[in-house]
N, C-alpha and C positions, 0 to 999 in steps of 0.2 A: 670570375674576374671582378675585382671590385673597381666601383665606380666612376675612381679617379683614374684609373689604369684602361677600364675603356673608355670613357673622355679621351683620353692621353693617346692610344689608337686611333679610336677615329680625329683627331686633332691631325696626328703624324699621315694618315692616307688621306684624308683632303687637302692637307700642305701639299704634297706629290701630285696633286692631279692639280691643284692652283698655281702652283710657281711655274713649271711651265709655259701656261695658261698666260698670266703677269708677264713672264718673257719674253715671250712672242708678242702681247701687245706693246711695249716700248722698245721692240728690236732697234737697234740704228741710232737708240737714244740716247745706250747707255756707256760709261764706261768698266772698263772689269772690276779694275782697283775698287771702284764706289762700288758697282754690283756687289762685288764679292761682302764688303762690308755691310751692305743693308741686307742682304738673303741672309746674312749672320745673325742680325737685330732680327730676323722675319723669322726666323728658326727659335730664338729665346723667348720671343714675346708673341707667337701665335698661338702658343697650346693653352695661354692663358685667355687670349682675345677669341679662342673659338667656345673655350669652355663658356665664358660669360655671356657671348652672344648666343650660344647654342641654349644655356639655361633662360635665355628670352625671349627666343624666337625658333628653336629647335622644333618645335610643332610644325612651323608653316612647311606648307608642300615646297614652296619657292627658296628655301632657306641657304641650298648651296651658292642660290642664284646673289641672294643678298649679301653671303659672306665675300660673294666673289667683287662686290660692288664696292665693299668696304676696304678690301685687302688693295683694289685698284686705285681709289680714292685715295689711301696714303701713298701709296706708287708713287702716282701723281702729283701729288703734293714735294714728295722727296723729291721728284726731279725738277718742279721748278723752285727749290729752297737755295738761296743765291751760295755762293761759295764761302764768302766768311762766316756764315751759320752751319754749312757742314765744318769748318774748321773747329768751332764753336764745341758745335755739338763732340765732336773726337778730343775736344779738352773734358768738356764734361763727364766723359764717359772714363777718361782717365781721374777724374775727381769726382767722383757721382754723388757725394756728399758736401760739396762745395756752399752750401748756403748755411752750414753749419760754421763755417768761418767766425772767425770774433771778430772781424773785419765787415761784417754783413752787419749796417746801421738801414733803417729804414723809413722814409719818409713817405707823405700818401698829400696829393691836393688834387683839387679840382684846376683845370688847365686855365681856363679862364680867369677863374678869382685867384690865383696865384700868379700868373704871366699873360694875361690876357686871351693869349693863343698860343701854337705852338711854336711858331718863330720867335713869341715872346720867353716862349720858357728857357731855347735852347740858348737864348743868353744869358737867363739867370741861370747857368747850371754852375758857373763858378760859386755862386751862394751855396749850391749844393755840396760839392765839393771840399768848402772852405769846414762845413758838418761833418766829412767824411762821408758822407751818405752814399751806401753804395748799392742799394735797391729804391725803386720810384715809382707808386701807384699813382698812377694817376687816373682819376675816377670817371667813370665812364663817357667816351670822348665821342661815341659814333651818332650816325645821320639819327634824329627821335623826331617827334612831332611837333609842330608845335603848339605851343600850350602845355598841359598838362607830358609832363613825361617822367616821374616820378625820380628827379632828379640823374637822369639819364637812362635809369634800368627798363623805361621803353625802348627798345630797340627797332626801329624804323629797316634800318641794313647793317649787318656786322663788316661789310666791306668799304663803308664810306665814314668819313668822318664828320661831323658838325660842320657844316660849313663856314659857322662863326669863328669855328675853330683850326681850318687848316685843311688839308689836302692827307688823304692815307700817302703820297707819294714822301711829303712831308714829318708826319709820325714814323716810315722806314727809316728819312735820313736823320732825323732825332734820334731815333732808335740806336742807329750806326754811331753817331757823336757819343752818348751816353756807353754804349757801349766803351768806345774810346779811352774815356775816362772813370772803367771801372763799375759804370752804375746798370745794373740791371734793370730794364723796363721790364714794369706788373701791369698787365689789364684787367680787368672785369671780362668774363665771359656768362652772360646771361643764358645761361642755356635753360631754364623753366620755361621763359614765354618770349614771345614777340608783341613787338606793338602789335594794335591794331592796324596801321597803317604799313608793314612788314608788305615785301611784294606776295610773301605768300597768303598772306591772310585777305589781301583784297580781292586774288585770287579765288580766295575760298567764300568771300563774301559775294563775289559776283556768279559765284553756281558752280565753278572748279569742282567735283567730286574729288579728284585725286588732292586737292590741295585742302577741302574739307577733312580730310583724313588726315591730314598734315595736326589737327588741332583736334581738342575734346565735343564733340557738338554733335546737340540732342534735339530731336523736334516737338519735343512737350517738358514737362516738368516729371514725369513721371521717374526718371533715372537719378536727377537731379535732387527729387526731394531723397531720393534711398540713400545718395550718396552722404547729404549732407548727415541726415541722424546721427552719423557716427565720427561729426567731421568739427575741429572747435575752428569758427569764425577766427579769422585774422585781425582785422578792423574791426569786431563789432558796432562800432558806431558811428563809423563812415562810411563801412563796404558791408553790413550785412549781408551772408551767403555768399558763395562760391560762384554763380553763373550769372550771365548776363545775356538781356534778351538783343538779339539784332532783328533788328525789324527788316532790314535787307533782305537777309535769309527768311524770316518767320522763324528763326532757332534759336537755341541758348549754347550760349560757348562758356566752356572751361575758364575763370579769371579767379585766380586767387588773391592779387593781391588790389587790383585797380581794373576798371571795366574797362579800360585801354590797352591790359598787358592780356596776352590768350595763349593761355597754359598749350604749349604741345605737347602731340599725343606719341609716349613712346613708342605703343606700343606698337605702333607702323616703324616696321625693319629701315624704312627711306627715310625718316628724320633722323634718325639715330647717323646715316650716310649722310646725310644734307649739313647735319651739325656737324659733323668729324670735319666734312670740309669748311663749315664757316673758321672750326678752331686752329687748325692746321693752314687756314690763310693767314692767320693771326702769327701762329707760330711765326711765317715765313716774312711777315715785317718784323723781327727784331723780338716779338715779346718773349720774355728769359720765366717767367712766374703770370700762369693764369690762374683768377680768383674766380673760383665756379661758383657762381652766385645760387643763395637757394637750393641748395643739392637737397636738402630735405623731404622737398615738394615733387621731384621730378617721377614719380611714378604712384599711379593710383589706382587701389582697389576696394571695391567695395566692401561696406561692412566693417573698415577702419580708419585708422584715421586720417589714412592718407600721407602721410610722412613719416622719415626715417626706415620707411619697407626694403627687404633684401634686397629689390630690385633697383633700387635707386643705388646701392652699394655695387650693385652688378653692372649698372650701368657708366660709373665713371669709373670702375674697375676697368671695361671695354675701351672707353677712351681712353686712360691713359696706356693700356695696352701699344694700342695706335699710334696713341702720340711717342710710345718709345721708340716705336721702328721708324715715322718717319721726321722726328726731332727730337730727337733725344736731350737735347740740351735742357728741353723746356721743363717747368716740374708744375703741379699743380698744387695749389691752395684751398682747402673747402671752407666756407662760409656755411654755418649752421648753429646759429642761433635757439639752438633748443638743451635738453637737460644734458650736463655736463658729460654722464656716459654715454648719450648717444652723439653729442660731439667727438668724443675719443674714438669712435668707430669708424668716423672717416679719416681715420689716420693710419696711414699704414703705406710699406714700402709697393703694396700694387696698389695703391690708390691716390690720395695724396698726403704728396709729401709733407705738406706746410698746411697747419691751421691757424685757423686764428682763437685765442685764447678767449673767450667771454669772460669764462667764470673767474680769471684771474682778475682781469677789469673790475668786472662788479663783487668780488672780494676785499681790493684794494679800497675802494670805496667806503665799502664798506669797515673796514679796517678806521677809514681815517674817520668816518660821522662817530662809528663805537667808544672807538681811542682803544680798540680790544685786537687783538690778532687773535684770538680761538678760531674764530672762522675758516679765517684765513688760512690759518697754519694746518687746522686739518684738513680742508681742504685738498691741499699744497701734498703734505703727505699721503692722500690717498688718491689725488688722483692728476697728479702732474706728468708722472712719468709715462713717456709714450713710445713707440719701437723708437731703436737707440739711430737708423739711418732716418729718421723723420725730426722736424722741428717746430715748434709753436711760435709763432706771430706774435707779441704781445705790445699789448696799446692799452694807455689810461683812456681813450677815447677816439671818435674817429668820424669819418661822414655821417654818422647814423646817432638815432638816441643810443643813453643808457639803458638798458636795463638788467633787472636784478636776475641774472641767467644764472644762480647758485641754485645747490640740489636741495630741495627741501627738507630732503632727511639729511644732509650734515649738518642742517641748521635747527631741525627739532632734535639731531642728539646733546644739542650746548644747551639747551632750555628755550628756547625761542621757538615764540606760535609767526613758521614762516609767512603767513598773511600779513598778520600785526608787522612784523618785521620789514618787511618789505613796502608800506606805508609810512612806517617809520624813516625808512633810508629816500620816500620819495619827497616827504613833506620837510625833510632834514636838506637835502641837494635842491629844494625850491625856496627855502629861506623861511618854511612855516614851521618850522617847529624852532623852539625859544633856546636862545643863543646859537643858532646855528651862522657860520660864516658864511656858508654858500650861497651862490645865487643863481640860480638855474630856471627853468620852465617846463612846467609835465608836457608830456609827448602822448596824445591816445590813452587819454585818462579812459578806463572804464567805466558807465555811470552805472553799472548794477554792482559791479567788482568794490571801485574803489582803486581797481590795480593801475598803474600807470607807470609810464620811464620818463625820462629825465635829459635835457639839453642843457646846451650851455658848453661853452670853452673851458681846458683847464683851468687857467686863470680864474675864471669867475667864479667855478667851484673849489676853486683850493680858497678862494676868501678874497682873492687881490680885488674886486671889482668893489665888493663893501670896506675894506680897508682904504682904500684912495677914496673914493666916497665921503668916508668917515675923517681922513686925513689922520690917520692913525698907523702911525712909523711902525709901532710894535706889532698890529697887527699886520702890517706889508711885508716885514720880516716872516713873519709866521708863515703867511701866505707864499712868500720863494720856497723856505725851506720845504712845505709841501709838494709845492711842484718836482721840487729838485729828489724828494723822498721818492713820489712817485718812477718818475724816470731812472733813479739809480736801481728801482727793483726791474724796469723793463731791461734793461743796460746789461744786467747779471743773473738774472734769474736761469736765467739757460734758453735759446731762441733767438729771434730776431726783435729787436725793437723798432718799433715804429712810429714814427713824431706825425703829429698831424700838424702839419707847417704853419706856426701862426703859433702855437703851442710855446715854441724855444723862446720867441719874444716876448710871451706875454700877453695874447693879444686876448680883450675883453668878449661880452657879451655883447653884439651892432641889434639892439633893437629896430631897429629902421627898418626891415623885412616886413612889418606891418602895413608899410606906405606900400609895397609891391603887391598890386591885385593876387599874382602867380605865386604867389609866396606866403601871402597872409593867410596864419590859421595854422600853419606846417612853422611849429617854434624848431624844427631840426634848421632852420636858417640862422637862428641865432647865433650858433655857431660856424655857419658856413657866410660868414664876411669876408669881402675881397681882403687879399692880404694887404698888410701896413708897410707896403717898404716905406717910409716916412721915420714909423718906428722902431722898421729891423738896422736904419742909418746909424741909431743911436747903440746898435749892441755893439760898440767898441770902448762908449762910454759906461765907464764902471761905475756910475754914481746912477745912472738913470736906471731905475726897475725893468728895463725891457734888456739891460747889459749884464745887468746884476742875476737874470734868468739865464740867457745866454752863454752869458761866462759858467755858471754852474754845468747847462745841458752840454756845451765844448770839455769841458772837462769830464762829463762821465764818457764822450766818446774818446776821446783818448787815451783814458783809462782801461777802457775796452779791450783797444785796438796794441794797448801796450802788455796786456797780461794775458799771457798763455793761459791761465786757471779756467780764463772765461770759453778758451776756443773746442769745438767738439767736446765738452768737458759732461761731467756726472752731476747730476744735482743733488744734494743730500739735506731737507727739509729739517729743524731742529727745536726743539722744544728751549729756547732762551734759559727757560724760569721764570721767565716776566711775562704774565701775558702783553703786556702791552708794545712788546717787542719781538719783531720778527727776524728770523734769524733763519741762513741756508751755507751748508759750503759749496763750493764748486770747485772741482780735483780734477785734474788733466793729468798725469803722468805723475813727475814729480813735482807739481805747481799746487799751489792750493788758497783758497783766501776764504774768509769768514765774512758773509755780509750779516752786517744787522742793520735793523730799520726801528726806529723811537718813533711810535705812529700818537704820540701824544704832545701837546702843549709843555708841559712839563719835562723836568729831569728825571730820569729813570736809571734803578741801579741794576745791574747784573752781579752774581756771583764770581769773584774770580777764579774760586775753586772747581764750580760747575764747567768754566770755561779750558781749564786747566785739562780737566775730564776729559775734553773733546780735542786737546793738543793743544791749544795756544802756551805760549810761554808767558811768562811772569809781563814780559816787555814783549810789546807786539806795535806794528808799524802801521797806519792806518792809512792806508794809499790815498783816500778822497780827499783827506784833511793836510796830509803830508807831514804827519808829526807823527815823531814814538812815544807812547803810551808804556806807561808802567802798573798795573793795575795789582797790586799785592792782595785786599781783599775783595775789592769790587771795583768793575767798571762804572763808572755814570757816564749816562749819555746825555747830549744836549735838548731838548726842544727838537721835534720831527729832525734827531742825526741822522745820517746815512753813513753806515762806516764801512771799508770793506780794509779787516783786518789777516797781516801775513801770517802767517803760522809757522812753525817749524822751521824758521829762516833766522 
């Protein structure tokens, strides 16, 4: 019997001896109708949730005892999940690919610098709406410490909210409203680490063995130095090494990213229980899309490097297992900031759904400092395409620096020393290298490397911030048409697009983050200034720079939202002829449209024949622009155009 098929038996004789088990503890609870429907989810998605857990924990003597902890844990959960979220979830389940929509626009802020709080947001959601935007990350909102909390991904308690910011009872009924009108709430789920100040860690700081175990923690350096050998610093030059000593304890605990956050330890079967339930309380406020923060980090063995191991695929495989059987509606998101194919790995219909795209980001990017698409385009052709029920996330930018997340080898096959290269695009987006537009600020500059990322708001690196400056009309035009370049490729390329709110109006670079003690030093503030409604007043004026943005970014979502080509559709990546043009179709049945992007200053021509090749007709219609094009032997394009042209119509 091969392996999968005994898996797949023992999976099916421990279901039998569990459900039972499950039934008997919520007798009186339940009803048949919903019974019958979750024992159905419990039959589909437990041969997969036993395989994963059993390849992680399958050794331990206690292991039926654990699975039976976990399988009650979602029980539980499903039966206190209020009634409009099973409603929810049974639409879902009838559209399970629903985030695929060309109706799915995306926006991302922090609840504070956006609406203050969250009574403040749920008034601004008409702002929301008037975008279309029909998904809302809002960036991590729960109880942290204060001081130092690394822009919220300390997590203090996953079931309380900021107090500055609101009540969880609050975030449900937001939740509910958004719902209402279409928009689905995204949370961050930090599952790598907790604060320090987490109830469980203080627990573990005050002698708790059982809660010790809950986290990575060694009583000498001896384990710590073995680990690291094989292990590359995250901050080198503000968080040298992985562990930190507590003098509390006499120990060193597991922190990868900050001596506040303390990595937990999978490899105890009970956090893996304790998580599923912090996540599936989340589920059961309203959240429709969780962002697993750091999926890369979550599991460590020695001798490597620590990230991106089977086990960490095995383990949000398990979650999301769970989180099918008891809310199904929900999908997940992975955040992994590492090499483009180990990105593509957490993508998949048992894992998650939704990523977020880096290498697209820092392609585009780069696309615009070159004036080159090579990159880009290959890229795009080798490695855009992901399993066809899953979707990519894509953003010119977002809470966090840039950085140059492209694969070294597509960038030494164009001729490019990736190192050189990548200094080049930081010293280009910080305004040091000669004629550059941008105006940005390095992020964790490396002082042996060299290597460093990059801040800064759209606006200021598309040039608007030195154009007004400069009070230079021609370059301010330049500067929209960039912005609006960028966003028509998030808009079409295939996925979800995402605004980081402040982005649509234009808003600059707020140096003033220098004056805040808790802020100074961390240039990722420079782009996280409270938002300008002062400025967003004026985007109905068509003459002021923050309307003249605005009107562009309304118009790519409408174009969206009005063309089938873009919705579920295929993506087909294409060599122009020009490098300095990029070019994709996108095909949905019988729909079809040609994007190209002029990622330079200048007029650029296309072949009309080359385009002939690929079906356009002589006369082709160009949706953004809203005029018909006759193009006999070449197209020209304008200065950074964005066209997306009909075909065969």
């Amino acid at each position: 019997m091969s392996r999968a098929n005994s898996t797949a038996a023992q999976a099916d004789a421990t279901l039998k001896r569990l459900l039972p088990r499950i039934e008997a503890r919520f007798a009186g609870q339940i009803e048949a109708v919903d019974w019958a429907n979750f024992v159905a989810r419990v039959r589909e998605y437990f041969p997969v949730l036993f395989d994963r857990l059993f390849s992680l924990y399958g050794k331990l003597y206690d292991f039926f005892y654990h699975l039976e902890s976990v399988l009650t844990a979602a029980t539980q959960m499903w039966m206190d999940r209020p009634a409009d979220l099973k409603a929810l979830d049974a639409r879902r389940e009838a559209d399970p690919e629903w985030y695929q929509s060309h109706r799915m626009i995306g926006a991302m802020c922090y609840v504070d610098l956006f609406a203050g709080d969250l009574e403040g947001l749920r008034k601004r959601l008409p702002y929301l709406t008037e975008l279309d935007i029909r998904y809302l990350h809002l960036m991590p909102l729960f109880k942290v410490p204060k001081g130092d909390s690394d822009g919220g991904y300390a997590v203090s308690s996953y079931r309380e909210v900021n107090e500055n910011l609101g009540t969880m009872t609050q975030l449900a009924e937001l939740a509910t409203e958004m719902r209402n009108r279409g928009i689905s709430l995204v949370l961050d789920f930090i599952c790598n680490h907790t604060a320090d100040e987490h109830e469980w860690a203080l627990k573990a700081w005050a002698g708790d063995a059982e809660y010790q175990d809950y986290y990575r923690i060694y009583p000498d350096r001896t384990i710590p130095d073995a680990f690291e050998r094989s292990m590359t610093e995250v901050f080198p030059d503000d968080r040298p090494g992985a562990f930190t000593y507590r003098s509390q304890m006499k120990k060193w605990v597991w922190t990868t990213f900050y001596n506040y956050q303390c990595d937990l330890n999978y490899e105890n079967p009970v956090v893996f229980t304790r998580m599923l339930e912090e996540m599936l309380f989340l589920a059961n406020q309203g959240v429709e899309v969780l962002r697993l923060d750091a999926v890369a980090f979550l599991w460590k063995e020695l001798g490597t490097s620590c990230q991106n191991l089977p086990q960490a695929h095995m383990l949000i495989q398990a979650f999301r297992a769970a989180a099918r059987i008891a809310a199904p509606a929900m999908v997940f998101k992975s955040e992994a900031i590492v090499h483009p194919d180990e990105v593509r790995k957490y993508i998949s219909g048992e894992e998650c759904e939704l990523s977020y795209n880096p290498q697209l980001m820092a392609l585009l990017w780069d696309a615009l400092a070159t004036r080159e698409v090579r990159a880009l385009r290959h890229a795009m052709q080798h490695r855009f395409a992901i399993p066809s029920e899953c979707a990519w996330v894509n953003y010119a930018r977002c809470h966090d620096d840039i950085g140059w997340t492209f694969s070294d080898e597509d960038v030494a096959s164009l001729g490019f020393d990736p190192h050189a290269h990548r200094r080049f695009l930081t010293e280009f987006y910080t305004g040091q290298f000669a004629g550059s537009f941008a105006r940005g600020l390095k992020f964790q500059e490396d002082s042996v490397t060299g290597n460093a990322r990059v801040s800064g708001t759209c606006a200021s690196l598309c040039g608007l911030e030195m154009a007004i400056k400069e009070n230079n009309e021609t370059e301010i035009e330049l500067a929209i048409r960039r912005i609006h370049l960028l966003h028509g490729i998030l808009f079409t390329i295939g996925g979800i697009p995402l605004i980081y709110l402040g982005d649509e109006i234009a808003m600059l670079n707020d140096y003033d983050y220098e004056e805040d003690p808790e802020k100074r030093g961390d240039t990722r503030w420079v782009h996280r200034a409270a938002f300008d409604w002062e400025r967003a007043d004026q985007r109905r004026d068509p003459d002021s720079i923050a309307g003249r943005v605005y009107k562009g970014i309304l118009r790519l979502s409408q174009l969206r939202q009005q063309n089938l080509a873009i919705t579920r559709a295929e993506t087909q990546i294409i060599d122009s002829g020009n490098n300095h043009v990029f070019g994709y179709f996108r095909n949905h049945n019988e729909h079809s449209v040609l994007v190209l992007a002029n990622f330079t200053e200048h007029e650029q021509r296309l072949d009309a024949r080359r385009l002939r090749q690929m079906g356009l007709l002589k006369t082709v219609v160009d949706l953004n622009a809203g005029q018909i094009i006759t193009a006999t032997a070449e197209l020209i394009m304008e200065p950074y155009q964005f066209m997306m042209l009909t075909r065969n119509r």
